[in-house]
C-alpha positions, 0 to 999 in steps of 0.5 A: 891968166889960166894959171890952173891951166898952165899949172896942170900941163905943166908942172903935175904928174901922175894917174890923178893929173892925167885923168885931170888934164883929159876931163879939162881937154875934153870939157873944153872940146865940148864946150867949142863943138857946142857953141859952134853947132849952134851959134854963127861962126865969125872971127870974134866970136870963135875968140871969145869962144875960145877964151871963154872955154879956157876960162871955164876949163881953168875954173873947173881945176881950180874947183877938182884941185881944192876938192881934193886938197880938201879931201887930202885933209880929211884923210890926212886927219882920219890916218892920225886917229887910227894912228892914235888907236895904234899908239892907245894899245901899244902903251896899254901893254907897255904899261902892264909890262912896266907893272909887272916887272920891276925893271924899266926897258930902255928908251931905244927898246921902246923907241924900237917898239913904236917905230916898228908898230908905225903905220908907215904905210897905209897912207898909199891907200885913201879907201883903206883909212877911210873904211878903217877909221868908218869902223873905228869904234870895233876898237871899243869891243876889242883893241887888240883885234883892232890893233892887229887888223891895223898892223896887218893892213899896213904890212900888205900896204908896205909890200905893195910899196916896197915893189913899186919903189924898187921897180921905179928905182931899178926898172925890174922887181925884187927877186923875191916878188914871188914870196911877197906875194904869198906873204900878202895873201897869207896877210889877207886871209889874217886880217879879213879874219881879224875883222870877223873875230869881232863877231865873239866881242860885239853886242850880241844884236842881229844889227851888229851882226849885219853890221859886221858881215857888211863891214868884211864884205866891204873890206874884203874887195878892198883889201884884194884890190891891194892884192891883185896889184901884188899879183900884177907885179908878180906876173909882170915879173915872171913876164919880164925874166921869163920861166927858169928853175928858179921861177915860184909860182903861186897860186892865187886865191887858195884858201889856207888854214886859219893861224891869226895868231901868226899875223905880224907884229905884237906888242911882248906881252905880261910877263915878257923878259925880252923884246919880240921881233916885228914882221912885216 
């Protein structure tokens, strides 16, 4: 009996679970404070109020727990298709560089192209693959601009995660959480850039062009909220070893010159005779 109860204090972690378990404690207070005030109070009825309470506490986890799973699924499903997006360019230039030069690269260089273009990252944020998979037809306009913002995306993504698993593990940040920083604010003025260079390859229509101004507006904030968590650790982490000479600080907020082009990864282009490297 109650097992959603039991299951919920008892075996879940994390910023959801908690926010879970202090909804279903307060809706069961709710529930006693209510029927108490205004029904008689005797010995059996404050145990059926009992029950009855944790009954509807554990019918309200099970419903929050499958709106959840079911919204798991759904991103799960709109992360796939942007990740086929990214599959869909990387292969259009394998396959102009396969046609322009005569000999064929190796399976472990093509093998090496794929797994440092995989969007490893961007599952952390749910918001991000929702927004990106709502804009997915930019993609049809310019692919490469799409494939970029892609990629750009998930290495902010991979920098965020990259800090967090390495103060989880050790209990302090990487000594070099400063510069990941500027790299993630360099990366955001890139891709919120990559988003409005669609501006050049849309339909020339005021729609779409409020379309688009809506549509990097919206990114903007959530492209910074990655951000500030950026800024959050980096701040922790001048906190936590102090100010010395080596301490870097960085500015947030600053406008830079614009250099897109400099993102992070690309695909060789035609004509390439080697491999480029990846960043992130």
């Amino acid at each position: 009996m109650f097992e959603n109860i039991q299951n919920l204090f008892l075996n879940k972690h994390g910023s959801y679970y908690r926010f879970l378990q202090f909804e279903s404690i307060s809706i069961f207070v709710i529930i006693l404070i209510f029927f108490t005030f205004f029904f008689n109070k005797s010995y059996g009825f404050v145990i059926i109020l009992i029950v009855f309470a944790l009954y509807f506490s554990d019918s309200y986890i099970k419903v929050k727990n499958s709106n959840a799973i079911e919204f798991n699924e759904i991103t799960m499903v709109k992360l796939e298709t942007l990740k086929g997006i990214s599959s869909k360019y990387i292969e259009s230039k394998l396959k102009m560089i396969r046609n322009s030069n005569a000999q064929n690269m190796k399976s472990a260089d093509l093998k090496r192209i794929y797994d440092s273009n995989n969007l490893d990252s961007l599952y952390i944020d749910a918001n991000l693959i929702h927004f990106l998979h709502s804009i997915r037809a930019l993609s049809d306009y310019n692919l490469n601009e799409f494939f970029e913002l892609l990629k750009g995306v998930n290495s902010i993504l991979k920098i965020k995660e990259d800090i967090d698993e390495y103060y989880d593990a050790n209990g302090y940040y990487p000594d070099n959480t400063s510069e990941l920083l500027e790299g993630s604010l360099e990366l955001r003025k890139n891709v919120i850039n990559n988003l409005h260079n669609f501006i050049y390859t849309v339909p020339k229509i005021n729609k779409m062009y409020k379309y688009l101004a809506s549509s990097t507006e919206r990114f903007s904030i959530l492209i910074s909220r990655v951000i500030d968590s950026i800024h959050s650790s980096y701040k922790n982490n001048i906190n936590l070893r102090g100010i010395n000479t080596n301490t870097k600080f960085v500015t947030y907020n600053t406008t830079k010159p614009n250099d897109y082009q400099e993102n992070y990864s690309s695909i060789p282009g035609k004509g390439d005779s080697k491999l480029l490297k990846f960043y992130y």
